[in-house]
N, C-alpha and C positions, 0 to 999 in steps of 0.2 A: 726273148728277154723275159717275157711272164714266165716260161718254164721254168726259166733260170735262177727268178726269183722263189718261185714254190720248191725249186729242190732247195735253194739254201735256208727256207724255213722246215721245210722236211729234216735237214741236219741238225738244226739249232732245235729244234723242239726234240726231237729224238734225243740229242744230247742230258737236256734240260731232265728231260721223262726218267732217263736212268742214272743219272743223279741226284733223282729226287727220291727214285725207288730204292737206291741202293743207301739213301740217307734216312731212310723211314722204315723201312721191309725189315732189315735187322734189329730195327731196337723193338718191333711190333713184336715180332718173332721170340726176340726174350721175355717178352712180357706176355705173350701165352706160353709160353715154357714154365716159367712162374708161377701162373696161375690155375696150371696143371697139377705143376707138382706140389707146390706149396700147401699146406694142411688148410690154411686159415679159409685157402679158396677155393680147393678143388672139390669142394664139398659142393658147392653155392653154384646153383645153375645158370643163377643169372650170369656167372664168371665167364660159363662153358658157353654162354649163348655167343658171347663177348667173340669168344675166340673162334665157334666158327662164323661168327660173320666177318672176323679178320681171314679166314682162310679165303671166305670169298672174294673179301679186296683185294687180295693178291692176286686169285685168278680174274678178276677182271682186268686187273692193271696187267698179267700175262697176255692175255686173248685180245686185248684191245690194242696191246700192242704190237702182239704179230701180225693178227688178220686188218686191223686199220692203220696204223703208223707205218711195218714196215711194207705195206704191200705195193708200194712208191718208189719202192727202192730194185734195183735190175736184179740184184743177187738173188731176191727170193722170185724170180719170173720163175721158174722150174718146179716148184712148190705150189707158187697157186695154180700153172698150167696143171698140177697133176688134183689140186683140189677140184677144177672147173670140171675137166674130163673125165673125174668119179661124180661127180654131180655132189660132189659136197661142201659146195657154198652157200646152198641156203639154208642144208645143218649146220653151218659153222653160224651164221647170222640167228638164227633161231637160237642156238645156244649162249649166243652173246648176248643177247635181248632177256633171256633167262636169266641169267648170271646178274645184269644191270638191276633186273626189277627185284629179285634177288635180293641185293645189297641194299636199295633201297628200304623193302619193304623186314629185313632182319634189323636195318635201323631203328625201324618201327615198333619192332618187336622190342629190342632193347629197352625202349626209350618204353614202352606200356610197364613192362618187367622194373624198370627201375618207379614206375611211379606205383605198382601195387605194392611197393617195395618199401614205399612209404604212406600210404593209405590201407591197403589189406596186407600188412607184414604176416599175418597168421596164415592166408591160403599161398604165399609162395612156403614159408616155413612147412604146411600141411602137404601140402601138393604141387613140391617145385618142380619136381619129373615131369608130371603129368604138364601143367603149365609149359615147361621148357619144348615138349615132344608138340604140342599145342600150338605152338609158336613156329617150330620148324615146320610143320606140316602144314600149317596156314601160309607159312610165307612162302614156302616153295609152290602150294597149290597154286595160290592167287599170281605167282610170277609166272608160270606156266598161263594159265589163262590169260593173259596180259599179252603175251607173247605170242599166245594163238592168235590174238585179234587181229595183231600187226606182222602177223607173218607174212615172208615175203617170197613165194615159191620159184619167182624166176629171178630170186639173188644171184647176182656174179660178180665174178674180178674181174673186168672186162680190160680187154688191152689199151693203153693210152700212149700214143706218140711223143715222146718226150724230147725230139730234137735230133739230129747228128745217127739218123740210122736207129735209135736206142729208143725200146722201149719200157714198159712196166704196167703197174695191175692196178687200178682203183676200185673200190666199190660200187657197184652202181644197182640197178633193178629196183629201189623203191618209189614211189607213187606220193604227192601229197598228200591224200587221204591217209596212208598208212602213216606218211610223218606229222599229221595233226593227231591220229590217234596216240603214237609215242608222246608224243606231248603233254596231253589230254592227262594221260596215265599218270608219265609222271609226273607234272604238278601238282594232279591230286594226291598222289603218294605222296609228296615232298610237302604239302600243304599239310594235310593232316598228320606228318610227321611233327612239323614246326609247332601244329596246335597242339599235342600231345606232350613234348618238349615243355613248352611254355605252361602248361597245367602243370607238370612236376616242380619247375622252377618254382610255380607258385605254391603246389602244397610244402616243398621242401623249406619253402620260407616260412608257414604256417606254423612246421614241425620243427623247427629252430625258434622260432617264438617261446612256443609250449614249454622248452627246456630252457630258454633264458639264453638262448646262445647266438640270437640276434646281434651282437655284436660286431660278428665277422658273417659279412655275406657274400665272399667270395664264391661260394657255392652256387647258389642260385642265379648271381650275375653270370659266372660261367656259362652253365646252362641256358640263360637266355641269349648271349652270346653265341655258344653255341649254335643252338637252332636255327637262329634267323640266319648266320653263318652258313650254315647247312641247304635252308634254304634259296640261299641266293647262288650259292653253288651249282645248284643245280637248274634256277633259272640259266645261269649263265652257260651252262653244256647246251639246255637247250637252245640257245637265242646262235653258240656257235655251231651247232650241228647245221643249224638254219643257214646262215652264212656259209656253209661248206658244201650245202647242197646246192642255196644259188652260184654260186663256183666250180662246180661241179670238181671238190676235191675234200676228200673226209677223214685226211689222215692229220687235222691238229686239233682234233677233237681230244683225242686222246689225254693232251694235257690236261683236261679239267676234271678228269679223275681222279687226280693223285690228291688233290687236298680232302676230298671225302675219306682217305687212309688218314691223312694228318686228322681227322676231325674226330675218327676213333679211338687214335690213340687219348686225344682230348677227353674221351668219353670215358677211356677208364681210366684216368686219372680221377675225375669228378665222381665214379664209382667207390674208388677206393677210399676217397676224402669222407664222402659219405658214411660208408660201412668203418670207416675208423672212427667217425663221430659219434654213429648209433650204441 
């Protein structure tokens, strides 16, 4: 009966997961297509930063979904048998761990880039390349390192009995320590993203003052909105990753990724409100 129940939220959440991707992924998609081709932005790096950290939401909402969501399911037994048997589930888990801190920390980036963007306007105008390559290189570095600490070299799909003869593949191989160090990480990431956030919020209220255009502060609520939004987000991955490990099942984690895509598209909306204001 417990089985019975975890496969039919394995359905329902699966469902959920690509309903959501496929109600958010295209409109994301146009709006870096736009932002590419478009004169007013393909210029503006902070635009480009934009979109590849959309590219990464998508592949983390791809990789999270294959190797945790469906690896619950019997169809893909054949697949992870041939991932376990090349020994490459703990490159797939190291690559996921990549990809997350990743997404996080290009948040990050975003979020520094739109506040020099209103404090030193002149060094991204002077030096947005340089800044932009600056950004991607820090963030992929520091996500790599992140992901060394927590790596998990005897990661597996390991086979789980699922009832009636039938089985299937869960993740397993990690260690408390390694899941308090995940943690650790990212709250710090996600904490100093929120403070970094909330600094813009408040200089971009500063810099609407300045001009007399304190009247409408939709912008800055947004933004703080935002962030704490952001951050509670990803308390909340972490508090269910926790729940899924005392359960010993990690495929409805997945759901709490997809509003971090919803939260960027939020991001450039508040971007473009911005750069139409300035």
């Amino acid at each position: 009966e417990y089985l019975a129940v975890l496969k039919r939220m394995d359905i329902i959440s699966l469902i959920v997961i690509i309903i959501l991707g496929l109600a958010t992924f295209p409109l994301a998609f146009f709006v870096y297509y736009k932002l590419l081709t478009t004169h007013t932005f393909k210029l503006n790096y902070t635009f480009l930063l934009i979109v590849v950290a959309g590219i990464v939401d998508f592949l983390v909402y791809l990789f999270y979904l294959i190797f945790l969501q469906l690896s619950t399911f019997t169809v893909m037994n054949e697949f992870f048998e041939f991932i376990n048997r090349n020994g490459l589930s703990p490159i797939a888990s190291g690559f996921m761990f990549v990809l997350s801190f990743l997404q996080i920390l290009l948040s990050l980036s975003i979020a520094v880039n739109r506040l020099l963007f209103i404090t030193k306007r002149h060094l991204l105008q002077e030096h947005g390349r340089a800044v932009f390559v600056c950004s991607i290189v820090a963030s992929l570095g520091f996500a790599v390192i992140c992901s060394g600490i927590i790596y998990m070299p005897s990661f597996t799909f390991s086979r789980t009995y699922m009832g009636e003869g039938v089985y299937a593949h869960t993740p397993s191989g990690g260690t408390m320590p390694s899941f308090l160090s995940i943690t650790l990480l990212t709250c710090s990431v996600s904490l100093v993203l929120l403070l970094v956030s909330l600094s813009l919020a408040g200089s971009v209220f500063k810099y609407r003052r300045q001009i007399s255009l304190d009247k409408n502060r939709s912008i800055e609520n947004g933004l703080i909105i935002v962030s704490i939004s952001n951050f509670v987000i990803y308390i909340l991955f972490v508090a269910a990753l926790l729940l899924s490990m005392l359960v010993h099942h990690d495929c409805m984690c997945i759901a709490l990724l997809v509003p971090s895509h919803i939260r960027e598209i939020n991001e450039k909306g508040d971007i473009h409100t911005k750069h139409h204001n300035s």
